[in-house]
Residue frames relative to the residue before (quaternion, step in Angstrom):
aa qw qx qy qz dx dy dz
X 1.0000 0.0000 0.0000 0.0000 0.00 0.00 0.00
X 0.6687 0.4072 -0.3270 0.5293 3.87 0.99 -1.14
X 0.7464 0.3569 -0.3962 0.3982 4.12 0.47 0.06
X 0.5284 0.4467 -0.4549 0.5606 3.53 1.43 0.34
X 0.7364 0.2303 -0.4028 0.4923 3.75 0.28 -0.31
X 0.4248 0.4265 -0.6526 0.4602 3.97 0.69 0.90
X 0.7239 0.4318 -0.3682 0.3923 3.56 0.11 -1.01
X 0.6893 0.4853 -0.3644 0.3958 3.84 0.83 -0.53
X 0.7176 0.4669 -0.3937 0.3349 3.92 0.68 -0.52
X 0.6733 0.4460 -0.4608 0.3680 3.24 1.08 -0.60
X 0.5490 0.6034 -0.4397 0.3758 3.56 1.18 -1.11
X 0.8274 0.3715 -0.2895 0.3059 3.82 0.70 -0.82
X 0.2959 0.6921 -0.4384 0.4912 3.00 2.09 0.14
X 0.8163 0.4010 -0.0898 0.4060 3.36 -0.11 -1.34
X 0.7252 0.2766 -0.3869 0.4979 3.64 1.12 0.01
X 0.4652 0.2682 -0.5474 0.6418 4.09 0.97 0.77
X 0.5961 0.4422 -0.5321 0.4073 3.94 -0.15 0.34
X 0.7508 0.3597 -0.2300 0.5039 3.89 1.16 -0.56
X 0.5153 0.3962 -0.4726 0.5950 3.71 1.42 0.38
X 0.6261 0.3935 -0.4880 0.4637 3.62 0.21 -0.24
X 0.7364 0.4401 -0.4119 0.3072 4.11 0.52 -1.03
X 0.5817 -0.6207 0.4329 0.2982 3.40 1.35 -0.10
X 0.5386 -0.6326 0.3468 0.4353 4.09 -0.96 0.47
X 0.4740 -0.5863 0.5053 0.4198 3.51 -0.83 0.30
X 0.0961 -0.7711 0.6292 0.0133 3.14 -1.13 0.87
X 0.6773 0.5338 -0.1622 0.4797 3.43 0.96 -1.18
X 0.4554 -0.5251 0.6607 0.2834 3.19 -1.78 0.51
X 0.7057 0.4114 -0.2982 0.4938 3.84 0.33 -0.87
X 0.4917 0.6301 -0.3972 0.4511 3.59 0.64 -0.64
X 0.8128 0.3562 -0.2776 0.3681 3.32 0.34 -1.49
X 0.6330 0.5953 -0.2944 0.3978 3.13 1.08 -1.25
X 0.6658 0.3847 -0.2554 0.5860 3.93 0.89 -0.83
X 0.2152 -0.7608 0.5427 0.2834 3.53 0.54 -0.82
X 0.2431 0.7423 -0.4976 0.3773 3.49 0.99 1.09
X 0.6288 -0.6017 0.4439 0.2133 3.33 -1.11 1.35
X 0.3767 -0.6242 0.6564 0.1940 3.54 -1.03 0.97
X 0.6922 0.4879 -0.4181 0.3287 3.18 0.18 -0.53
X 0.6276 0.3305 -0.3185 0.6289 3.78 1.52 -0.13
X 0.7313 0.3328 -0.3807 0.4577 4.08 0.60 -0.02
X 0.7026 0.5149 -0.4211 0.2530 3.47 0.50 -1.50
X 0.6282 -0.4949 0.4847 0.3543 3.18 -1.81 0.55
X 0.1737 -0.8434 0.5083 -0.0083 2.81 -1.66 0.77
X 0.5318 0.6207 -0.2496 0.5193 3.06 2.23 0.07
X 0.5484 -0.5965 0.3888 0.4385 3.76 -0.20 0.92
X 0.1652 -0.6105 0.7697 0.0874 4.19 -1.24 0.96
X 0.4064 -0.5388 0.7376 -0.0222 3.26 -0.76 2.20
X 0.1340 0.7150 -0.6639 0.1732 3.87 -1.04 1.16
X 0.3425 -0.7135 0.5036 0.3464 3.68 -1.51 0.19
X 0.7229 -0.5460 0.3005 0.2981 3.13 -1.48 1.33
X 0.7471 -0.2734 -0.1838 0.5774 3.53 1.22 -0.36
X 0.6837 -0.5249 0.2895 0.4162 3.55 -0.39 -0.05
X 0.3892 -0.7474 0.5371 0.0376 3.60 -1.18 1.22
X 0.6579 0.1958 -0.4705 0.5544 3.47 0.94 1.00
X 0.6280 -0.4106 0.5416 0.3790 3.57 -1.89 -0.10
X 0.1022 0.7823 -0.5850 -0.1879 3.53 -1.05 0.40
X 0.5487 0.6141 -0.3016 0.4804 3.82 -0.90 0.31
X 0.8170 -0.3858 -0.0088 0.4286 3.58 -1.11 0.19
X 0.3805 -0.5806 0.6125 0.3781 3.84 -1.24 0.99
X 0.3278 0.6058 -0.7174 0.1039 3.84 -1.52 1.09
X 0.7771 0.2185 -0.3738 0.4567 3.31 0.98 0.68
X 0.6407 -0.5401 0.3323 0.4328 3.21 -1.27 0.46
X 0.2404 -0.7436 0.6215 0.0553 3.69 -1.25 0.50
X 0.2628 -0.7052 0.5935 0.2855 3.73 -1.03 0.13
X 0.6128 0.1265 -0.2943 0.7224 4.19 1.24 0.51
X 0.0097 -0.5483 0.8339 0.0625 3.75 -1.60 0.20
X 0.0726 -0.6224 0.7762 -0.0692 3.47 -1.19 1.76
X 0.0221 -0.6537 0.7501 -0.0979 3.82 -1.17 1.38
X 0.6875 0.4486 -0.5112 0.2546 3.41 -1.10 1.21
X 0.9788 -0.0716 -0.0146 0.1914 3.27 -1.67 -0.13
X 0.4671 -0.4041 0.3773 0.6900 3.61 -0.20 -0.70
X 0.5793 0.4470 -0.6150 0.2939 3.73 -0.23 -0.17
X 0.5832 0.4399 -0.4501 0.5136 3.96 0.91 -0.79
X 0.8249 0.5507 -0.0663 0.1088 3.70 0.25 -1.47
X 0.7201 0.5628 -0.2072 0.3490 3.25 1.80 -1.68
X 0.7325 0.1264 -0.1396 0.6541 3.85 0.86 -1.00
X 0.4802 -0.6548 0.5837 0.0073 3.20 -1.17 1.86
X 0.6166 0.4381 -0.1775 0.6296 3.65 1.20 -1.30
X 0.8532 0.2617 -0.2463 0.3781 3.62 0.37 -0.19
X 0.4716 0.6968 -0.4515 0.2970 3.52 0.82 -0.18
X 0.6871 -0.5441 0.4324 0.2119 2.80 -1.83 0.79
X 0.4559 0.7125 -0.3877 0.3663 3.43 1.21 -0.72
X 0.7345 0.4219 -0.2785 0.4526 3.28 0.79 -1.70
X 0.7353 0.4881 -0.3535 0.3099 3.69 0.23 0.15
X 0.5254 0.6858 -0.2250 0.4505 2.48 1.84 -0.51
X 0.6195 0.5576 -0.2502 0.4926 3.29 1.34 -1.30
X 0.5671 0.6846 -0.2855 0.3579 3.08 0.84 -1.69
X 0.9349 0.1371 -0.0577 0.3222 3.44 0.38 -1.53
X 0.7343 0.3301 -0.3128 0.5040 3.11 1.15 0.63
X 0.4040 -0.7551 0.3928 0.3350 3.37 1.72 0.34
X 0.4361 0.6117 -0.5761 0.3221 3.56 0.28 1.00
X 0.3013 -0.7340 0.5699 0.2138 2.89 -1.17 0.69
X 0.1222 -0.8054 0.5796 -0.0223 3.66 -1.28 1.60
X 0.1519 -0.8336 0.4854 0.2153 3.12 -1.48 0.53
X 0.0016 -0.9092 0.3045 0.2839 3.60 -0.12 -0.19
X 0.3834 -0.6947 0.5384 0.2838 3.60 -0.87 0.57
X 0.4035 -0.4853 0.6556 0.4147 3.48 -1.43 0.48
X 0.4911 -0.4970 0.6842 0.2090 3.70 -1.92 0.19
X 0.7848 0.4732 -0.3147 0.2471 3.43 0.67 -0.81
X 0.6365 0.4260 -0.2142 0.6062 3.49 2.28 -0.30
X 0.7139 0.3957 -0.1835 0.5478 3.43 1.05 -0.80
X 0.2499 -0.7595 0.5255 0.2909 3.94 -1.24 0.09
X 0.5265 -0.3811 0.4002 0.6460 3.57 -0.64 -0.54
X 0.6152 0.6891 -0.2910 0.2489 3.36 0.69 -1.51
X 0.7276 0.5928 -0.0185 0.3447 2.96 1.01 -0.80
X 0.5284 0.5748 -0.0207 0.6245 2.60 2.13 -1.32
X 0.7315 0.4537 -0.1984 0.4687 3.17 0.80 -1.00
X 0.7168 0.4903 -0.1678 0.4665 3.45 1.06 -1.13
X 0.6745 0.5314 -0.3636 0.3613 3.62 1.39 -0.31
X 0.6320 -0.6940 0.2035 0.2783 3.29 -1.29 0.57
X 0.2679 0.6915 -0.4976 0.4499 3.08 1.81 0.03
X 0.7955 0.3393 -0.2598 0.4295 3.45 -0.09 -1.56
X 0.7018 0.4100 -0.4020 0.4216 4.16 0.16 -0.13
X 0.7746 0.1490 -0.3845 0.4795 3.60 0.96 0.06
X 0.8191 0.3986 -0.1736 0.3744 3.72 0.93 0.37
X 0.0400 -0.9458 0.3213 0.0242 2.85 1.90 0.94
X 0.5763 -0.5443 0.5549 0.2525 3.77 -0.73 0.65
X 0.3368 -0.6520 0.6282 0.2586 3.43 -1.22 0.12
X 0.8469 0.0785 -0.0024 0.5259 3.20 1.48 -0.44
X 0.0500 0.7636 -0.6391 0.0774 3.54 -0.67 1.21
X 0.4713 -0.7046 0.4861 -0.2123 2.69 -1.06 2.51
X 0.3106 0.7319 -0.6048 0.0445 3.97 -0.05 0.66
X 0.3286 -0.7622 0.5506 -0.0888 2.77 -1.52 1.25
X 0.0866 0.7113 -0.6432 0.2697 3.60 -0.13 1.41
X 0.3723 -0.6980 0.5667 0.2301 3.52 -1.08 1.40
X 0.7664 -0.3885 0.3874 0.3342 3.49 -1.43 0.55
X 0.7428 0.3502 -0.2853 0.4943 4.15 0.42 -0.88
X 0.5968 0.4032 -0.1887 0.6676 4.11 1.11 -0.63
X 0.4327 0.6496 -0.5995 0.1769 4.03 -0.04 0.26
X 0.7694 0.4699 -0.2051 0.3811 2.97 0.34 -1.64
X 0.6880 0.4021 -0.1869 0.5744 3.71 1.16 -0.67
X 0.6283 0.4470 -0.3879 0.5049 3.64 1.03 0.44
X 0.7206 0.4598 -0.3121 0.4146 3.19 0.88 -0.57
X 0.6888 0.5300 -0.3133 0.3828 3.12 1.48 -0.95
X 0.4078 0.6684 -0.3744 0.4968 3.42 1.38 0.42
X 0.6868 0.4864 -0.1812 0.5088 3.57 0.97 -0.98
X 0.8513 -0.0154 0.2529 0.4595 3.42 0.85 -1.14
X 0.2042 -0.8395 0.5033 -0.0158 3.11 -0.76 1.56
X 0.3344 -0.8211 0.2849 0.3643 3.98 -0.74 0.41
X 0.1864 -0.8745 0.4294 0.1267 3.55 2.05 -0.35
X 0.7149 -0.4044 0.2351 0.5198 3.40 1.17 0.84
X 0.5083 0.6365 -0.5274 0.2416 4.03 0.60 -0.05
X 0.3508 -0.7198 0.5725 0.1762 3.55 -1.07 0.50
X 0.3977 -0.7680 0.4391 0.2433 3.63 0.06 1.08
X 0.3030 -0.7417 0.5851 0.1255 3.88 -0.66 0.21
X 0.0506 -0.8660 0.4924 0.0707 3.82 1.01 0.87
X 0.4319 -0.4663 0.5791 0.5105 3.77 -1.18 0.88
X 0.5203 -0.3793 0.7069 0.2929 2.65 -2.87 -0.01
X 0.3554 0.8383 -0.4102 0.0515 3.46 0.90 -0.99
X 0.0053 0.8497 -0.4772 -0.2242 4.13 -0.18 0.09
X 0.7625 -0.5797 0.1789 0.2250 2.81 -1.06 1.79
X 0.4784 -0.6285 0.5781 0.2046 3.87 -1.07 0.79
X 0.4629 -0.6275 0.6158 0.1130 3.29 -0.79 1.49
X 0.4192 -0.5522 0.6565 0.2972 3.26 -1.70 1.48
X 0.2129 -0.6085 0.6907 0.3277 3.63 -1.61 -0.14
X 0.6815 -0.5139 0.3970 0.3375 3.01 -1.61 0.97
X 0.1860 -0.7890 0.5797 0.0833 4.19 -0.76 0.71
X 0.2589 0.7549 -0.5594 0.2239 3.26 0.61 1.44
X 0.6156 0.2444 -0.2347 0.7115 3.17 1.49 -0.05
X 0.2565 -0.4981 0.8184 0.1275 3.93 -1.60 1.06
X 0.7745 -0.2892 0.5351 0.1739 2.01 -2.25 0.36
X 0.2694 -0.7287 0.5854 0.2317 3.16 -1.23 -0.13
X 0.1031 -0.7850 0.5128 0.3320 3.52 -0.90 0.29
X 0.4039 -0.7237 0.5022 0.2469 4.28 -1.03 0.51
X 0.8761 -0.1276 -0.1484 0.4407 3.12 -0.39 1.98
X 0.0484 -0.8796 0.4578 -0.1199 3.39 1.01 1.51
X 0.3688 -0.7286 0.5732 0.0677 2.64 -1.04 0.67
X 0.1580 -0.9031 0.3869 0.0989 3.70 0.08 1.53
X 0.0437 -0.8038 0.5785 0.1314 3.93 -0.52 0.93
X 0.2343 -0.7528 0.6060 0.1058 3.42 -1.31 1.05
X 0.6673 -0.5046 0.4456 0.3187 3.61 -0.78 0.62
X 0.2041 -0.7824 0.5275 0.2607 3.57 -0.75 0.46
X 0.2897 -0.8513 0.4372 0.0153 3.31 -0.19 1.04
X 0.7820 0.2427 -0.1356 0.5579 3.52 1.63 -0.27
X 0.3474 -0.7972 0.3342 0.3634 3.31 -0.48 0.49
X 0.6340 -0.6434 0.3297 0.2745 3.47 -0.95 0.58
X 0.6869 0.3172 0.1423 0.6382 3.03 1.25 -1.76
X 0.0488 -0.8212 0.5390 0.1810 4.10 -0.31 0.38
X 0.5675 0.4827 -0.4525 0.4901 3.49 0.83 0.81
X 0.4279 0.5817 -0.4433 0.5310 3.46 1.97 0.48
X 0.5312 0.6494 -0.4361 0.3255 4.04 1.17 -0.66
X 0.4284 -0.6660 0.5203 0.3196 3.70 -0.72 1.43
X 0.1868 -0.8079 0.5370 0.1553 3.63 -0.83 0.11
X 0.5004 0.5512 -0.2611 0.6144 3.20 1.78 -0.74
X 0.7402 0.4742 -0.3030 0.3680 3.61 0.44 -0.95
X 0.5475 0.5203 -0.4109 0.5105 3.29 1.53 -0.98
X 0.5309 0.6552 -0.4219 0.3328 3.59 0.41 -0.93
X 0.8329 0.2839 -0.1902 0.4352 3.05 -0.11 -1.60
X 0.6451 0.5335 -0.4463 0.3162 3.72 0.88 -0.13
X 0.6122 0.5641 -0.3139 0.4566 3.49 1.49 -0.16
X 0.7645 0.2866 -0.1822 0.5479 3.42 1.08 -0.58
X 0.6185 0.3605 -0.4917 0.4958 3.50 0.76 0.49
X 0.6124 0.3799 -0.4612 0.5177 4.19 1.12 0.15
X 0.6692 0.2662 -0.5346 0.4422 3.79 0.28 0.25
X 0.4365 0.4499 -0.5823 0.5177 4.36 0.76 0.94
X 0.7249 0.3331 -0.3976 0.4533 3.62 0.11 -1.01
X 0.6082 0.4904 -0.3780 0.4967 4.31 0.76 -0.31
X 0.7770 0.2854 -0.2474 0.5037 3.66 0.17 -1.39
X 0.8365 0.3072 -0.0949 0.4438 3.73 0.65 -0.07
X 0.4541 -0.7662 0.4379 0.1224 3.42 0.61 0.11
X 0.7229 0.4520 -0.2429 0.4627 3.19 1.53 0.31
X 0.3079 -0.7079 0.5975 0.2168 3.86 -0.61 1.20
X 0.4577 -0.6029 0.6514 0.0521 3.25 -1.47 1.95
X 0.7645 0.4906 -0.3168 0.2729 3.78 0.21 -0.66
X 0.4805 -0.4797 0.5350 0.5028 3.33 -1.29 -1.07
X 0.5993 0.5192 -0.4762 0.3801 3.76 0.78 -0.27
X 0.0257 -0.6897 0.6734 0.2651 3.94 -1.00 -0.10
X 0.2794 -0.6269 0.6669 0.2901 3.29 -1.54 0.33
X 0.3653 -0.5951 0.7147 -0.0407 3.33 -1.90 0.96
X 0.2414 -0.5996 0.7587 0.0808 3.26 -1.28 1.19
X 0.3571 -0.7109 0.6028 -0.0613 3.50 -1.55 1.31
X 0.3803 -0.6620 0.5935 0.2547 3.78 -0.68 0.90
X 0.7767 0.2109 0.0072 0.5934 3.80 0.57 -0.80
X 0.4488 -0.6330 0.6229 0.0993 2.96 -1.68 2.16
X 0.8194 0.3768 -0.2530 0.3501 3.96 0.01 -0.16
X 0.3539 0.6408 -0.5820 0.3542 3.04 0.94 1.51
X 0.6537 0.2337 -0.1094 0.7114 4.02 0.79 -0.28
X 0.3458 -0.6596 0.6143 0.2608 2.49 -2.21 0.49
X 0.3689 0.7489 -0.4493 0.3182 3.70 0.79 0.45
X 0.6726 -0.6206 0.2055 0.3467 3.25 -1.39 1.09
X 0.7869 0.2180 -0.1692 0.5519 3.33 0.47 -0.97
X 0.1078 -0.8633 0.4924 0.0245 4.27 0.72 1.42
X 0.5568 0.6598 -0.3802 0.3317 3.70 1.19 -0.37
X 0.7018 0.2228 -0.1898 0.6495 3.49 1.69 -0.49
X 0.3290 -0.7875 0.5207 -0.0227 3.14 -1.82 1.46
X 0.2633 -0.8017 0.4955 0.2059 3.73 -0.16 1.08
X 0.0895 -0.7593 0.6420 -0.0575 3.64 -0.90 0.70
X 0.4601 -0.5841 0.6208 0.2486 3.76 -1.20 0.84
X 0.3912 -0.6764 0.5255 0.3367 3.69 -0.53 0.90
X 0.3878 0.5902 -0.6181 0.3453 3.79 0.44 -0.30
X 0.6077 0.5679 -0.4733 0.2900 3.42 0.36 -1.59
X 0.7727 0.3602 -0.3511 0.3873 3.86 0.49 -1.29
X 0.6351 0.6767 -0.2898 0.2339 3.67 1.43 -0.97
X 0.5457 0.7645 -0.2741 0.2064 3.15 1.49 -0.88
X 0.6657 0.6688 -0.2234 0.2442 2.98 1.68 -1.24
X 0.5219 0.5651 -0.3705 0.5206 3.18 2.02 0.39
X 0.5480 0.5205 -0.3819 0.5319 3.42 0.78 -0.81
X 0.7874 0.3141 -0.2666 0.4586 4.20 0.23 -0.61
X 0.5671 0.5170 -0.4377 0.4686 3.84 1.04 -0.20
X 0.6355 0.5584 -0.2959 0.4435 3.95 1.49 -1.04
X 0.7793 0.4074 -0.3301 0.3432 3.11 1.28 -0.97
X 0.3059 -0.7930 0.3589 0.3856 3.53 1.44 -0.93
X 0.4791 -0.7311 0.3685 0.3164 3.14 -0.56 0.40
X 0.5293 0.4443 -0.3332 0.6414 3.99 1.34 0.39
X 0.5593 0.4750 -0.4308 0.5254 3.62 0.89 0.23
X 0.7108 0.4028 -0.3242 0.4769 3.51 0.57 -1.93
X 0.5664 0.6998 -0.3318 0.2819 4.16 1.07 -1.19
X 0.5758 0.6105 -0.3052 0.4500 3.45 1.79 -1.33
X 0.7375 0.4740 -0.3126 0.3657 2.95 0.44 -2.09
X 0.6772 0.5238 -0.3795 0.3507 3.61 0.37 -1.33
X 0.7570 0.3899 -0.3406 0.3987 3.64 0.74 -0.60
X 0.7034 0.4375 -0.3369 0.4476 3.25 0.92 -0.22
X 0.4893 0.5166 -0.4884 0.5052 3.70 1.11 0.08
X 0.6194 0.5010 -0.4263 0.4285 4.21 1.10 -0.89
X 0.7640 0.3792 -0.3338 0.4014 3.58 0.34 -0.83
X 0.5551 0.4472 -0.5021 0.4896 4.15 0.78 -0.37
X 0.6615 0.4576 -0.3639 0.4697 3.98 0.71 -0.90
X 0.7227 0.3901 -0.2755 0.4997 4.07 0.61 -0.59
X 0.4955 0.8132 -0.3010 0.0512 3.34 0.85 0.21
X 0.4446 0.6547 -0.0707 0.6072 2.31 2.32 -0.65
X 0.5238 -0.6555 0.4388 0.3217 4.08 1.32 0.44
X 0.7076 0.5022 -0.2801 0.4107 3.84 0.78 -1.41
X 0.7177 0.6393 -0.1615 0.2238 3.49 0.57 -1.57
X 0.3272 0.7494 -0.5606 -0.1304 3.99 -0.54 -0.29
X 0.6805 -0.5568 0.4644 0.1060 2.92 -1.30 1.75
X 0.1195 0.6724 -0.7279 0.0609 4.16 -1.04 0.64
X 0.3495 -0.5522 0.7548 0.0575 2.80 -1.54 0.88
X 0.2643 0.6207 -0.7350 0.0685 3.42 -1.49 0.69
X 0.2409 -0.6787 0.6788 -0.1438 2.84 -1.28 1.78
X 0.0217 -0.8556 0.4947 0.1506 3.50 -0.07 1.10
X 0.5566 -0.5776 0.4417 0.4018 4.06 -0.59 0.90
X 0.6188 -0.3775 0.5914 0.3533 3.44 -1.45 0.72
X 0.3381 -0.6049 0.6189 0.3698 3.31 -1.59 -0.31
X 0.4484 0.7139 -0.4339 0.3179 3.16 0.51 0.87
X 0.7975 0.1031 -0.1804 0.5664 2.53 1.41 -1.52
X 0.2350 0.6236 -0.7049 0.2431 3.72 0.62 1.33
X 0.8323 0.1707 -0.1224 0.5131 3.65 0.68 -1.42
X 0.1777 0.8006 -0.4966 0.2844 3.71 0.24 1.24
X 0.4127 0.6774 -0.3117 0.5231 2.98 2.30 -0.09
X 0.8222 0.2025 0.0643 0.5281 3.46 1.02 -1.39
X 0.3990 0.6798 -0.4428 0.4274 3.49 0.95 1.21
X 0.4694 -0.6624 0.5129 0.2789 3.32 -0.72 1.30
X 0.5939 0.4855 -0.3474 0.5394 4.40 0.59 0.09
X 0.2218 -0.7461 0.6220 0.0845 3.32 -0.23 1.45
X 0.4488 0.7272 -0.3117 0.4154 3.87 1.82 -0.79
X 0.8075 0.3563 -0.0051 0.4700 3.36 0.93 -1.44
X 0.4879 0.6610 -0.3842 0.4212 3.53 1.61 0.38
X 0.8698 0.0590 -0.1779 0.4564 3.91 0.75 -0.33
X 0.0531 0.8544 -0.4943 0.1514 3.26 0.61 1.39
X 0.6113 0.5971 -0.1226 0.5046 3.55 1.32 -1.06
X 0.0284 -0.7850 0.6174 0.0421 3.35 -0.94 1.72
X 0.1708 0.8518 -0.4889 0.0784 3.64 1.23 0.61
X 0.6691 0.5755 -0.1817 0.4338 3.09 1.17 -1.19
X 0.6373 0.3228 -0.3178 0.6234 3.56 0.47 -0.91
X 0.4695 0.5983 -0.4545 0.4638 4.76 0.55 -0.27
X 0.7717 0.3243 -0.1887 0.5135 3.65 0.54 -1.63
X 0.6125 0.4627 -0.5209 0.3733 3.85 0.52 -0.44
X 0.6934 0.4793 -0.3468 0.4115 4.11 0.73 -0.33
X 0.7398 0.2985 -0.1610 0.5812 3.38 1.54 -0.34
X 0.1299 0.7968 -0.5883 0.0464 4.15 0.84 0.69
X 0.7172 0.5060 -0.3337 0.3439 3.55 0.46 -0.01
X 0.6326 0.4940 -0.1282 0.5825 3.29 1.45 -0.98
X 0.8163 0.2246 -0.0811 0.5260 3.99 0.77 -1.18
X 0.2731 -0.7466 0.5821 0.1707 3.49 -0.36 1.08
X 0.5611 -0.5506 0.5676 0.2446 4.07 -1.13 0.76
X 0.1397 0.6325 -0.7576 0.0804 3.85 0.95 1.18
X 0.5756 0.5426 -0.5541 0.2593 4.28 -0.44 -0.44
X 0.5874 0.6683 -0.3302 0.3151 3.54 1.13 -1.55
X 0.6379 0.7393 -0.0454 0.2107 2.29 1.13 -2.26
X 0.8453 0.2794 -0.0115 0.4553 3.08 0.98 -1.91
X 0.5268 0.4589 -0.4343 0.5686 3.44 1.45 0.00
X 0.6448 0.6076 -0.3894 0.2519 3.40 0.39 0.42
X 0.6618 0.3770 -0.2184 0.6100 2.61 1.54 -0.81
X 0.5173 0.5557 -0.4335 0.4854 3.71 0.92 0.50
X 0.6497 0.3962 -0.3443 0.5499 3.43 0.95 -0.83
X 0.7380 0.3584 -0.3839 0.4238 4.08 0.99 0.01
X 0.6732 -0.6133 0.2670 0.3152 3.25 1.19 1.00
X 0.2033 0.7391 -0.5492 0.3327 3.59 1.44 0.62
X 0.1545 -0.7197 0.6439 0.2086 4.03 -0.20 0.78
X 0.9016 0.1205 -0.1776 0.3755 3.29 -2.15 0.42
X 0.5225 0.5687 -0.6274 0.0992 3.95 0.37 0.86
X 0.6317 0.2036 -0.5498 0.5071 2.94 0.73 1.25
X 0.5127 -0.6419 0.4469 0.3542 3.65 -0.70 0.73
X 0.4897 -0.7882 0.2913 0.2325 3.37 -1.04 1.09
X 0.6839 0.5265 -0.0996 0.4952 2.94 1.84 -0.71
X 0.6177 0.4514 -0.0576 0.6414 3.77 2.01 -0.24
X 0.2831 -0.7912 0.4273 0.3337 3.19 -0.91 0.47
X 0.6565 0.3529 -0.5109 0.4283 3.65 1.15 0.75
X 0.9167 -0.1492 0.1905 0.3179 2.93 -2.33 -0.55
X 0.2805 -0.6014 0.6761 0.3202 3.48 -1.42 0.16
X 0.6986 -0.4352 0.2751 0.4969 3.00 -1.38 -0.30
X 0.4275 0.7083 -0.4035 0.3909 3.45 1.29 -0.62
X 0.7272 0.3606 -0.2459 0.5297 4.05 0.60 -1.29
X 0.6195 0.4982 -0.4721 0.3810 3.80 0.53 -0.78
X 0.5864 0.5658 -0.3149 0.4868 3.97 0.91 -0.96
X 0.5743 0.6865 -0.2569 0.3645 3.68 1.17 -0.92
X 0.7418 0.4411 -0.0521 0.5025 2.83 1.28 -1.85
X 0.6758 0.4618 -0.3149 0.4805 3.34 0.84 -0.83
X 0.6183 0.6096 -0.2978 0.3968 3.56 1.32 -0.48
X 0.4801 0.4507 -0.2612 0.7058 3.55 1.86 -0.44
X 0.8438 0.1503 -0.4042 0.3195 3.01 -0.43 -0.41
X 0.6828 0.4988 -0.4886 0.2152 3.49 0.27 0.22
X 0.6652 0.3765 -0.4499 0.4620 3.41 1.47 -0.08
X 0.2346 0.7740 -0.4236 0.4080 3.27 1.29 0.54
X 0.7693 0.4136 -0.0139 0.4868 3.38 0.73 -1.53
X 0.5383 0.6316 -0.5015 0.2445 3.41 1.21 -1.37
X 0.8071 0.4478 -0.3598 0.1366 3.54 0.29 -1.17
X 0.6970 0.4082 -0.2881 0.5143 3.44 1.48 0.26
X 0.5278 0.6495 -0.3742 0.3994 3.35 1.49 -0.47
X 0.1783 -0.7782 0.4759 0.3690 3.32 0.94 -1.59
X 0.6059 0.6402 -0.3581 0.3077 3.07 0.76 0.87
C-alpha cells in the first residue's frame, strides 16, 4: 500500500503540474520544457484556409520549385508560398530537403523539360554552411560574384493581407486528460529548481531577457526562447568561411541557371536570435550573424530576409517569430513573402 501511494503523489503531482503547463504547442517549449502557458502565443495566427502551393514530390512542371527545411515545409497553413502564389498567380511546388536533394532536383526530368522560372533553396541560418556543403563542393572554383546592387528591404508597416483567413487560436485546455504530458511536467519541475538552485540551463532552449514588452504575444513577453544552435552556429560558419560558403553559393547559381530559363534564390532564414538581437538584454549575443556581410557578395541571388525581418520587429509586428517555436508566425511568413516578391518583381513582372 506505502509503494502505491509513493508512486501515486508524484504521478498526481505532476499531472495538476501539466494542466496548469498547458498543451504543448511549441518546438522550444518542448525542448526546454517550459510552460506554454508563460510562452505560447496568444495573439490570433491569421492563416490560409488551405494552402496555394503543391507540397511533396516534384513530377510536374511548376513556375517556382521551393526545396528546403522546415522553414519551406513545417506550417502548410502558414507559409510564405501561399502568398506568394496568391499574389502573383504562380504556381509552386515544394520539396522537403530532408527526403529529396537538390541533385536530384536538378537531375530530374521534370526540371530539364519544364524548367521553373524559379528555384528557391531554403536552409535556415544555424544549418547553412553544412547544408549547402552537402549540395555542393568548391574543388578549387573561383566564384564570379554578380555586380548587381542589392534590392532595398521595404519598410513593413503595412503586411500583406491575407483574403478570408482563416483564424487559429492556441489550445490552451486540454481536451482529453489522459492527453496531459506527465513526463514533460516532470522535467519542467526538476529542470526549474537547476536553472534556480544553479544558474545553469539543462536544455537546448535558452531564455533571453528583452529590452521591449511588445515583441510577442505571450504571457510573460519580456523573455525570449531561442534554440541554442542559434548561439552554436558561430562555429559551424567561422569553419566554413565566408569565401568558401561565397564559392559554393555561386557555383550552385550557375549549374541551376544553366539552362538560360531559371533564376536561382537563396533564402537563408535568420535564427531567431538574430531577428531580435536588436532588443536582447546580451550585448554578447548581439553580433553573431554573418548573413549580412553573405548577401552583400550575392545581392542578386540572396534577398536581405534578416533586414527585412528586424524591421518589422522593430515596428512592433508581434509573433513574427512565434514565441513559443523556433519559426515564423503568420505575421513573419507574410514578411517573407513580402520580400520576396518585390525581390522578384524585376524579373517576375509583377
Amino acid at each position: 500500500m506505502g509503494v502505491l501511494l509513493l508512486a501515486f503523489v508524484p504521478a498526481a503531482l505532476f499531472f495538476f503540474v501539466g494542466i496548469y503547463l498547458q498543451p504543448l504547442d511549441g518546438d522550444l517549449t518542448r525542448i526546454g520544457s517550459h510552460a506554454e502557458r508563460d510562452h505560447g502565443w496568444n495573439a490570433p495566427q491569421a492563416v490560409f484556409e488551405q494552402p496555394r502551393y503543391t507540397q511533396g514530390d516534384y513530377t510536374l512542371g511548376h513556375d517556382m520549385v521551393v526545396i528546403g527545411d522546415s522553414f519551406a515545409t513545417a506550417m502548410p497553413q502558414h507559409q510564405w508560398q501561399n502568398q506568394l502564389a496568391a499574389a502573383t498567380g504562380m504556381s509552386i511546388v515544394t520539396v522537403s530537403s530532408y527526403t529529396t536533394s537538390v541533385a536530384a532536383v536538378l537531375q530530374s526530368s521534370v526540371f530539364a523539360q519544364q524548367p521553373p522560372r524559379f528555384f528557391v533553396l531554403t536552409y535556415t541560418e544555424r544549418h547553412f554552411p553544412s547544408q549547402i556543403g552537402k549540395d555542393v563542393q568548391c574543388d578549387g572554383f573561383v566564384p564570379v560574384l554578380h555586380a548587381s546592387m542589392p534590392v532595398e528591404v521595404q519598410p513593413a508597416a503595412a503586411l500583406p493581407t491575407i483574403d478570408n483567413p482563416m483564424f487559429l487560436h492556441r489550445q490552451t485546455h486540454w481536451s482529453d486528460w489522459r492527453d496531459v504530458k506527465l513526463a514533460h511536467a516532470a522535467k519542467h519541475v526538476v529542470y526549474g529548481v537547476v536553472r534556480s538552485a544553479f544558474g545553469h540551463e539543462p536544455t537546448k532552449a535558452l531564455s533571453i531577457g528583452l529590452s521591449r514588452t511588445d515583441l510577442f504575444s505571450s504571457a510573460k513577453p519580456s523573455t525570449m526562447l531561442v534554440f541554442r544552435g542559434d548561439v552554436d552556429k558561430v562555429a559551424q560558419w567561422r569553419e566554413a568561411g565566408l569565401d568558401e560558403l561565397s564559392c559554393r553559393i555561386e557555383k550552385l547559381r550557375q549549374r541551376v541557371e544553366a539552362n538560360g530559363h531559371t533564376r536561382f534564390v537563396l533564402l537563408v532564414p535568420p535564427d531567431k536570435l538574430t531577428a531580435y538581437s536588436p532588443w536582447t538584454n546580451r550585448h554578447d549575443l548581439q553580433s553573431l550573424s554573418q548573413l549580412a556581410e553573405l548577401s552583400q557578395r550575392h545581392p542578386s541571388v540572396m534577398p536581405r530576409l534578416d533586414q527585412a525581418l528586424i524591421t518589422a520587429i522593430g515596428q512592433g509586428h508581434k509573433d513574427v517569430y512565434l514565441p513559443n517555436n523556433t519559426h515564423w508566425g503568420s505575421n513573419g511568413h507574410l514578411v517573407v513573402a513580402q520580400t520576396l516578391i518585390h525581390f522578384l518583381k524585376p524579373a517576375s513582372g509583377h
